[in-house]
KOLKOLBA-122570 format. One record per residue (C-alpha): residue number from 0; residue in one letter; x, z, y. Coordinates in steps of 0.25 Angstrom, whole numbers, plus 5000, padded with zeros to 4 digits. Example, Ala and Ser with C-alpha at 12.3 -4.5 7.8 and 13.67 -1.06 7.14 Angstrom:
<atoms>
<0 "A" <5049 5031 4982>>
<1 "S" <5055 5029 4996>>
</atoms>
This chain:
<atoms>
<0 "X" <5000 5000 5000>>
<1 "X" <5011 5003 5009>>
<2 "X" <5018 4990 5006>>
<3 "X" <5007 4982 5008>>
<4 "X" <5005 4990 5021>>
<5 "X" <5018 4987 5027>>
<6 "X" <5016 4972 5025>>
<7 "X" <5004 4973 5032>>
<8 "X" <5009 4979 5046>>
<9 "X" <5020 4970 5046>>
<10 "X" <5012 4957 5044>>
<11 "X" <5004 4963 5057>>
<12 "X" <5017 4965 5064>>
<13 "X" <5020 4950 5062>>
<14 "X" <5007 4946 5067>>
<15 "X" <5008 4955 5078>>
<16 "X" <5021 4949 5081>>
<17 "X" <5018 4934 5080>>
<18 "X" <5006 4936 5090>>
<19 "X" <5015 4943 5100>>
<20 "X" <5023 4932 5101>>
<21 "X" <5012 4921 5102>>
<22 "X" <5004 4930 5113>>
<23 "X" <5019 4929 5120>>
<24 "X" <5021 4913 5118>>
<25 "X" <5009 4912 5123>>
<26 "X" <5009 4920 5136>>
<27 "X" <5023 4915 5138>>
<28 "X" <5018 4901 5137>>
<29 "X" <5005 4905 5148>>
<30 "X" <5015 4910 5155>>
<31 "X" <5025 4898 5157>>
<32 "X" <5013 4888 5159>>
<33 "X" <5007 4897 5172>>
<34 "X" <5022 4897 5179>>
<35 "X" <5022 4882 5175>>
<36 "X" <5009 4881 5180>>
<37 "X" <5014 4888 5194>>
<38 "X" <5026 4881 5196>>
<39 "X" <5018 4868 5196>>
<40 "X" <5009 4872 5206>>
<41 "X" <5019 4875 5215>>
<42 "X" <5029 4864 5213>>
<43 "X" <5020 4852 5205>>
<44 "X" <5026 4841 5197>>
<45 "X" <5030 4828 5206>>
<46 "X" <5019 4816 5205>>
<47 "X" <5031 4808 5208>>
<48 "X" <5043 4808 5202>>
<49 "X" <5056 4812 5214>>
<50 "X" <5062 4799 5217>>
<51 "X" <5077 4798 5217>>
<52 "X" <5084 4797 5229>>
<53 "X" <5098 4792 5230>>
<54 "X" <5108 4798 5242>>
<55 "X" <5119 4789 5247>>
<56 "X" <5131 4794 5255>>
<57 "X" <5127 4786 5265>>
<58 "X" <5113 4783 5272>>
<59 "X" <5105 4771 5275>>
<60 "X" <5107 4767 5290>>
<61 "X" <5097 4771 5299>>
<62 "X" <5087 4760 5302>>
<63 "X" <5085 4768 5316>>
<64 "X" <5095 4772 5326>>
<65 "X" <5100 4785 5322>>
<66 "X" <5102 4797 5329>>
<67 "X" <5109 4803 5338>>
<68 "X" <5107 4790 5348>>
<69 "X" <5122 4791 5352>>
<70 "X" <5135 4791 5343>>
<71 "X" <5148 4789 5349>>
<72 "X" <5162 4791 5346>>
<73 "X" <5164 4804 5338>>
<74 "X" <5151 4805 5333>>
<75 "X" <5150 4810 5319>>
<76 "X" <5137 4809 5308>>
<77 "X" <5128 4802 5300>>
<78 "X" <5123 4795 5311>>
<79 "X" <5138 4789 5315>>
<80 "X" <5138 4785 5300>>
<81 "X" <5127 4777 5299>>
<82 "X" <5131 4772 5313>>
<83 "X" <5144 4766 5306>>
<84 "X" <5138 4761 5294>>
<85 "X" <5127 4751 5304>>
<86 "X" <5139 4747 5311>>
<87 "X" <5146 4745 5298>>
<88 "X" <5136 4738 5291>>
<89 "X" <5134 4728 5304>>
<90 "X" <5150 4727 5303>>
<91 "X" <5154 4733 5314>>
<92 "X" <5161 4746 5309>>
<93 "X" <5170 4746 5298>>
<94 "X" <5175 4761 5298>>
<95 "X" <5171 4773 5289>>
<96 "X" <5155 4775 5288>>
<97 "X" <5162 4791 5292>>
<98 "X" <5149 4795 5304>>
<99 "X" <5161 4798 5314>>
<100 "X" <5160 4788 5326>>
<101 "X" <5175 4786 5329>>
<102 "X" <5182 4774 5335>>
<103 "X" <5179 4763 5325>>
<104 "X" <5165 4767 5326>>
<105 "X" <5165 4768 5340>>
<106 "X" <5171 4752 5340>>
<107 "X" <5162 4749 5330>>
<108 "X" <5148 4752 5338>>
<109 "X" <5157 4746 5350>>
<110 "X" <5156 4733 5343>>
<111 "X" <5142 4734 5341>>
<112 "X" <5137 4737 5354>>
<113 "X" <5147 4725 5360>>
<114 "X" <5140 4717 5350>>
<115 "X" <5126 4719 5354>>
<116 "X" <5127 4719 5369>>
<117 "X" <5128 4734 5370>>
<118 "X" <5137 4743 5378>>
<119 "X" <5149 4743 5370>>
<120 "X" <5154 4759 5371>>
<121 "X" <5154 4763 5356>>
<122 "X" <5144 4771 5358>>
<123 "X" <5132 4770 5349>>
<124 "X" <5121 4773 5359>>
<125 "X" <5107 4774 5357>>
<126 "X" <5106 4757 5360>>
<127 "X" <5117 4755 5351>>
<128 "X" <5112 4763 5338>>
<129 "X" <5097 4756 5341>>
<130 "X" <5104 4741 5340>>
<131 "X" <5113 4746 5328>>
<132 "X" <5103 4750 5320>>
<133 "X" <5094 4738 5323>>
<134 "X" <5090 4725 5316>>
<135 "X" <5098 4718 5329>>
<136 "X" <5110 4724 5326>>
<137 "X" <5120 4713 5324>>
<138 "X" <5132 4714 5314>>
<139 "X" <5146 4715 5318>>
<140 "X" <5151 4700 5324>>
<141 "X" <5166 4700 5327>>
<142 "X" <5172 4695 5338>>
<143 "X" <5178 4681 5332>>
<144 "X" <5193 4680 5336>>
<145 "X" <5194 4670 5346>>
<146 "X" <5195 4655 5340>>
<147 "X" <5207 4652 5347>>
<148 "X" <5214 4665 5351>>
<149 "X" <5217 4666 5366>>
<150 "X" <5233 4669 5369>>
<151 "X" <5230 4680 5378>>
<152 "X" <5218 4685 5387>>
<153 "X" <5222 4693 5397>>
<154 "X" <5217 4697 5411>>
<155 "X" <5209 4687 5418>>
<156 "X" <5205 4680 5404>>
<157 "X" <5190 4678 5401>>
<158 "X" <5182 4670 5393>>
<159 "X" <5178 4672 5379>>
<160 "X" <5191 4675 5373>>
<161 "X" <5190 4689 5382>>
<162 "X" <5177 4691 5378>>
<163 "X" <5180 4692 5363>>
<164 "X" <5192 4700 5369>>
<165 "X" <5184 4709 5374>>
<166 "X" <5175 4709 5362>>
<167 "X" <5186 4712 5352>>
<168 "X" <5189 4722 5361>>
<169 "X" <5176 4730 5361>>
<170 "X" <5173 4727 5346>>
<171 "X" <5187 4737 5344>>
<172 "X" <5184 4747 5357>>
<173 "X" <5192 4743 5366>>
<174 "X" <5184 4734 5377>>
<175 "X" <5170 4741 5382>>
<176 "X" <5170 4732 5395>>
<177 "X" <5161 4720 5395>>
<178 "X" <5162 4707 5387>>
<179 "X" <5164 4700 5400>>
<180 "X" <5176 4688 5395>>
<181 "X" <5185 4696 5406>>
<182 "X" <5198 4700 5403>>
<183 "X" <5199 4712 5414>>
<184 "X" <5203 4725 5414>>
<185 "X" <5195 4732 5402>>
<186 "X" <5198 4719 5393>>
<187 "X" <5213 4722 5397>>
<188 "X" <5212 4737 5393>>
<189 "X" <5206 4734 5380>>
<190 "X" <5216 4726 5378>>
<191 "X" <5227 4734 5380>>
<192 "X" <5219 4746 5373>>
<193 "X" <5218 4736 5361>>
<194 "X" <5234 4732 5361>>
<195 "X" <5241 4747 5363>>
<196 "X" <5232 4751 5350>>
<197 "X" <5236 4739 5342>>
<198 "X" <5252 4739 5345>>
<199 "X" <5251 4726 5354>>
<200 "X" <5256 4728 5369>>
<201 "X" <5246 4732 5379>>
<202 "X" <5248 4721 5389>>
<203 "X" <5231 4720 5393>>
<204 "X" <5233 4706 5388>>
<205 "X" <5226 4700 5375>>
<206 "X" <5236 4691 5370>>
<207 "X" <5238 4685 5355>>
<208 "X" <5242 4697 5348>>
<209 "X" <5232 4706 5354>>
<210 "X" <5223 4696 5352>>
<211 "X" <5225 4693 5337>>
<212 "X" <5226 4708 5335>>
<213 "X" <5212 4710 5342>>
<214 "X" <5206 4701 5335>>
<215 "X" <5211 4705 5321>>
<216 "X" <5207 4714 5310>>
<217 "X" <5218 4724 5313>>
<218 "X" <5211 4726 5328>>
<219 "X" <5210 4741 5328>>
<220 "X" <5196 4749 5336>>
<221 "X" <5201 4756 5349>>
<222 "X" <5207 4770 5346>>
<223 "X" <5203 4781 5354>>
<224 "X" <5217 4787 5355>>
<225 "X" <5228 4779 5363>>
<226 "X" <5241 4773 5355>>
<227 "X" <5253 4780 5360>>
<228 "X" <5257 4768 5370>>
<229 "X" <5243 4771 5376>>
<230 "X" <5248 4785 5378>>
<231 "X" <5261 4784 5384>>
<232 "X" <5255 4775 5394>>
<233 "X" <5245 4786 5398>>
<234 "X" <5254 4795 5400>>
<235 "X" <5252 4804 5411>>
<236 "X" <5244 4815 5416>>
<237 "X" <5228 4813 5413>>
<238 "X" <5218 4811 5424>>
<239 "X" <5209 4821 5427>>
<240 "X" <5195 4819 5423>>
<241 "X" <5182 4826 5427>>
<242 "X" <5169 4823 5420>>
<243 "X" <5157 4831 5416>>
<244 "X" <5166 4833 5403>>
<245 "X" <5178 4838 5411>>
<246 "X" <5172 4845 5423>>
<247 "X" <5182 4853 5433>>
<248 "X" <5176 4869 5438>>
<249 "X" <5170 4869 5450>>
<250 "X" <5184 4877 5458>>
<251 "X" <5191 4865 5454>>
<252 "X" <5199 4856 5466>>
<253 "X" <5208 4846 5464>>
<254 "X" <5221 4849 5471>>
<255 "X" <5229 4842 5483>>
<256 "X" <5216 4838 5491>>
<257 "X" <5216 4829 5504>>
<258 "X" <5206 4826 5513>>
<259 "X" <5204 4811 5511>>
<260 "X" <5198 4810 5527>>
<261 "X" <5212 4816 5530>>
<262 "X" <5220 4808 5520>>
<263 "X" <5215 4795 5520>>
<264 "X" <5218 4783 5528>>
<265 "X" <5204 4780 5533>>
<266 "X" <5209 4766 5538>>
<267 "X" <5209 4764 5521>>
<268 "X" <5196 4774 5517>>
<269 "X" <5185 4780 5523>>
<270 "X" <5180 4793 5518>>
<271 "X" <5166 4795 5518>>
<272 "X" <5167 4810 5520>>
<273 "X" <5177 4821 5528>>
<274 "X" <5182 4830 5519>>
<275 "X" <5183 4824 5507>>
<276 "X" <5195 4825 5498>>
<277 "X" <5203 4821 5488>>
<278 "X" <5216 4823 5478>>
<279 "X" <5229 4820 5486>>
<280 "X" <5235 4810 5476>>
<281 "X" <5219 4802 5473>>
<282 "X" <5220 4801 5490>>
<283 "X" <5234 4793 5489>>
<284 "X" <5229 4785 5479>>
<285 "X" <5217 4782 5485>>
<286 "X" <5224 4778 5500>>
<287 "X" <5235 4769 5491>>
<288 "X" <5223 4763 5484>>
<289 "X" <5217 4758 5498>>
<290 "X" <5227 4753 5504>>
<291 "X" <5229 4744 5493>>
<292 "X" <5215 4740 5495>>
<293 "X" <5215 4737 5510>>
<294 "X" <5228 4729 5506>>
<295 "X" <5217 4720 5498>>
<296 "X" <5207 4720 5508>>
<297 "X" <5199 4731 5502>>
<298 "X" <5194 4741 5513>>
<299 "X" <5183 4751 5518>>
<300 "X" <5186 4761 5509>>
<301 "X" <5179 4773 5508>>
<302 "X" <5179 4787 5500>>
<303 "X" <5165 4794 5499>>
<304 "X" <5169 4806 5488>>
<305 "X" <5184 4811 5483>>
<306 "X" <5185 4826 5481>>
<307 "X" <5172 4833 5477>>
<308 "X" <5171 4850 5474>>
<309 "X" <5163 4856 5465>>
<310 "X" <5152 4859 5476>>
<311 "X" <5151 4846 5481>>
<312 "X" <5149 4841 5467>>
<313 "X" <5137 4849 5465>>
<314 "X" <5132 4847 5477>>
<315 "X" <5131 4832 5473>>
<316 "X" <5127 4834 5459>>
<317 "X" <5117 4842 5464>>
<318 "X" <5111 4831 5475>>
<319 "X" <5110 4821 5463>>
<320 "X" <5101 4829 5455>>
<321 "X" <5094 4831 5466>>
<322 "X" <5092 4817 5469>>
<323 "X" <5088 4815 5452>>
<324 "X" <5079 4825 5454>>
<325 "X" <5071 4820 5468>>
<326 "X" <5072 4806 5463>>
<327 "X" <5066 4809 5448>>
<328 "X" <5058 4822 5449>>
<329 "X" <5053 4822 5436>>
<330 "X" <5067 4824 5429>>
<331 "X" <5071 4837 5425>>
<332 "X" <5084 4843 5433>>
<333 "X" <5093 4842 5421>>
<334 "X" <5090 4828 5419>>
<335 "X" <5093 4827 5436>>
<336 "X" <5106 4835 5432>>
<337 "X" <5108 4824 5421>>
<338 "X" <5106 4810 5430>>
<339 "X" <5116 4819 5441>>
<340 "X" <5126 4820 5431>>
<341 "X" <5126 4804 5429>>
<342 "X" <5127 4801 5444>>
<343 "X" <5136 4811 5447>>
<344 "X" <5147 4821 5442>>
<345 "X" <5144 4836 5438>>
<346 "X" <5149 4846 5448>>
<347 "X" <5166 4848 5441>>
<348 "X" <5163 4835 5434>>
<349 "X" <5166 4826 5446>>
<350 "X" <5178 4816 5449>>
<351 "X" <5178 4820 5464>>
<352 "X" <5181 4834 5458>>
<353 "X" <5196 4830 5456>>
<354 "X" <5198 4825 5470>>
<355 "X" <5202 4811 5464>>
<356 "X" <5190 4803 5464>>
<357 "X" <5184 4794 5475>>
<358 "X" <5171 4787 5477>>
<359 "X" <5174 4774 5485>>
<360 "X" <5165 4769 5497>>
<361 "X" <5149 4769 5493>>
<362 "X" <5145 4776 5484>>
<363 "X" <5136 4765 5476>>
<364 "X" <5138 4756 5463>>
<365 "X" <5139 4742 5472>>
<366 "X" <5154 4748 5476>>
<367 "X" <5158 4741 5464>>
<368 "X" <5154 4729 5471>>
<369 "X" <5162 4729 5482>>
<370 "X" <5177 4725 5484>>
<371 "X" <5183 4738 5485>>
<372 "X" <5177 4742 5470>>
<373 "X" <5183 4729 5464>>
<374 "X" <5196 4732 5471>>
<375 "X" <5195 4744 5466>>
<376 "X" <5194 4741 5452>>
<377 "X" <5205 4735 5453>>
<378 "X" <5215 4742 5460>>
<379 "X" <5211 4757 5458>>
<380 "X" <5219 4761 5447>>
<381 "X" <5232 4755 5452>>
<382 "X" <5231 4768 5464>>
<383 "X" <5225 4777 5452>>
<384 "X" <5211 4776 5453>>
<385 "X" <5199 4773 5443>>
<386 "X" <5184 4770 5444>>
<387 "X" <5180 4783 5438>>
<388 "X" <5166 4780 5433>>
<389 "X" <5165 4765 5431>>
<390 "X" <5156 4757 5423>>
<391 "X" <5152 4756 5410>>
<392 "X" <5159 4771 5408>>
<393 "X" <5147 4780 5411>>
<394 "X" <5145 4787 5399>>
<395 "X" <5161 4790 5399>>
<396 "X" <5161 4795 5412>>
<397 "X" <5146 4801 5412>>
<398 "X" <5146 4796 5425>>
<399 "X" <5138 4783 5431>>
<400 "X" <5146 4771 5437>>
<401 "X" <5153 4775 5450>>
<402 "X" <5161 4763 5455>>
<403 "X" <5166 4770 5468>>
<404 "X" <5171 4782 5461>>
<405 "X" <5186 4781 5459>>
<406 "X" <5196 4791 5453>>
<407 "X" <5211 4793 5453>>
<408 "X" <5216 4795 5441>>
<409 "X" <5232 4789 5444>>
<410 "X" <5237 4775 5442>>
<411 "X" <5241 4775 5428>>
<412 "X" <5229 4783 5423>>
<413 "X" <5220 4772 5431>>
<414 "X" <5228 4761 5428>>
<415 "X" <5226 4764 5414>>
<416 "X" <5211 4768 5414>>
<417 "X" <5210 4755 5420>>
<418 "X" <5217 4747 5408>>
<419 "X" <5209 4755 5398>>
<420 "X" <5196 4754 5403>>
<421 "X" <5194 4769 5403>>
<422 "X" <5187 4779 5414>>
<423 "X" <5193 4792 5416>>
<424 "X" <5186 4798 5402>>
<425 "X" <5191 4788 5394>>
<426 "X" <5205 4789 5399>>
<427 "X" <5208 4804 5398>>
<428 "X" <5202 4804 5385>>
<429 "X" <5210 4792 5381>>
<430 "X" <5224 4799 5386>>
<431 "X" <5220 4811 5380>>
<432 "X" <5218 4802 5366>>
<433 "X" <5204 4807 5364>>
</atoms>
């Protein structure tokens, strides 16, 4: 009885084991399908299956123009690189795709602005990115070699020979005058800017060396730094230059001021008001520079601004926000304070600080029409003078064309400014190899 007790309970154990087990599969399984159930509420299965997308190193080009709307030398990004590969693509650039706008870039939107009738500055503008990136933009054309390769252009050359001169010149960066046919002063200074960075001699003069050089594929893009033949040549002390980058405090004064009524022979120059004042060493080179030009005839000379302090500055800055604001009385005072800023110097940020600029005769744009302006031109460096704001560098200087303004600089800073093409920004940052 006993055995057949034991038997018993432990078949009942078995059963009760085995419907443990089930009743824990079971919930297990209830328990698996709710959380599934959960999980799909919150994050449901795609109707569509993800498409694969590939990524490429480098984007598609913009079909727009980009932004920013301005990229210039020493710009850096995407938008640089995909500036270079649409200058690439249309054959203009031939440099690394790298988004860092350095010279070859900088040559490379130069040839395409010259190409289509743009301001050729290398500076890829709002104008510029919206012509690029256009159906109209037009692919790289070189200049063609001359059929029969002129001996030499020189000074005083014209025709078309100058004017694929000039263009050659601009393609590589070292022409941004006009494409006139005119072998004058800025074709000259490109030349020699073209012939000191290639080894040949730096005569101005575009002879058959110079010529097969310019025209070949070992032509070289316009350095930024000059060779070392430029830099012995430059040798000397470096102008003075005040801007709005490089303003002077407001206790500043140039030293060794004369009273230029007192100083000056008024038989050579008229100045406009009593007490005005210039450097001792600018006056000198101002009375040698006018007796040359009554020797040619030239005469009636006057001086309507020279030395200017601080106070007078503000005073005059001042008047011309004034007149923004009378004249446009729904602009704000800052954009008054901006159009000022144009027209005239900031206060410490003026040439007459320095005591070594001049404003010649009338103050007014026809002054370049006149006799005195083209002599001038013409003769002003050889006594040390240059025409600080001229045309065509406004957005170097920051300042609108001023033909009447001259500055004394020394001869052989004006001479070479002159050669080169450059205002006063250009050349100290060209001496200092920037």
């Amino acid at each position: 009885m006993r055995k057949n007790g034991g038997a018993s309970y432990l078949g009942l154990a078995v059963i009760i084991l085995l419907v443990i087990a089930i009743l824990y599969v079971g919930i297990s399984a209830l328990q698996d399908q709710r959380v599934y159930q959960r999980e799909a509420a919150i994050t449901p299965t795609p109707s569509i299956t993800p498409r694969t997308v590939r990524i490429t190193e480098d984007p598609a080009l913009p079909t727009s123009t980009p932004t920013p709307c301005i990229l210039q030398k020493n710009s850096i990004g995407i938008e640089v690189k995909q500036l270079q590969q649409r200058l690439k693509d249309l054959g203009y650039y031939s440099g690394d795709v790298d988004g860092q706008y350095g010279t070859g870039t900088q040559t490379a939107v130069t040839a395409f602005q010259a190409q289509h009738g743009l301001k050729a500055d290398g500076v890829a503008g709002e104008q510029t990115l919206a012509i690029l990136y256009s159906e109209s933009a037009q692919t790289f054309v070189p200049t063609p070699t001359p059929s029969a390769t002129p001996a030499m252009l020189s000074s005083g050359s014209s025709g078309d020979e100058v004017k694929a001169l000039q263009s050659r010149l601009q393609q590589l960066g070292f022409y941004s005058g006009v494409l006139d046919g005119d072998y004058g002063k800025g074709t000259r200074a490109a030349v020699k800017l073209f012939q000191a960075q290639h080894g040949l001699d730096d005569d101005g003069i575009a002879g058959q060396k110079t010529l097969e050089m310019l025209y070949s594929n070992d032509a070289q893009p316009m350095l930024v730094t000059p060779t070392p033949a430029a830099v012995q040549v430059l040798a000397g002390s470096q102008p003075l230059l005040v801007n709005r980058q490089h303003p002077v405090t407001s206790d500043f004064a140039p030293a060794d001021l004369v009273n230029l009524s007192e100083y000056c022979d008024s038989s050579l120059v008229k100045i406009k008001y009593d007490g005005t004042q210039g450097v001792r060493e600018a006056a000198d080179a101002l009375l040698r520079m006018l007796e040359a030009a009554k020797a040619d005839g030239i005469t009636n000379w006057q001086v309507s601004a020279a030395y200017r302090s601080y106070a007078d500055q503000q005073r005059i800055f001042d008047n011309k926000v004034k007149s923004f604001q009378n004249n446009n009385p729904d602009w704000s005072l800052s954009r008054c304070r901006s159009a000022a800023s144009v027209t005239v110097a900031d206060p410490g940020a003026s040439e007459h600080h320095t005591g070594l600029a001049v404003d010649f005769n009338d103050v007014e744009d026809d002054f370049r029409e006149t006799e005195a302006y083209t002599w001038l031109q013409e003769h002003a460096a050889e006594y040390g003078f240059v025409e600080r704001y001229p045309k065509g560098k406004e957005n170097i200087t920051g300042i609108d064309y001023e033909p009447w303004h001259y500055r004394y600089v020394g001869k052989e800073h004006a001479q070479r400014m002159n050669e080169l093409n450059m205002c006063l920004e250009e050349y100290v940052a060209f001496l200092k190899g920037d």
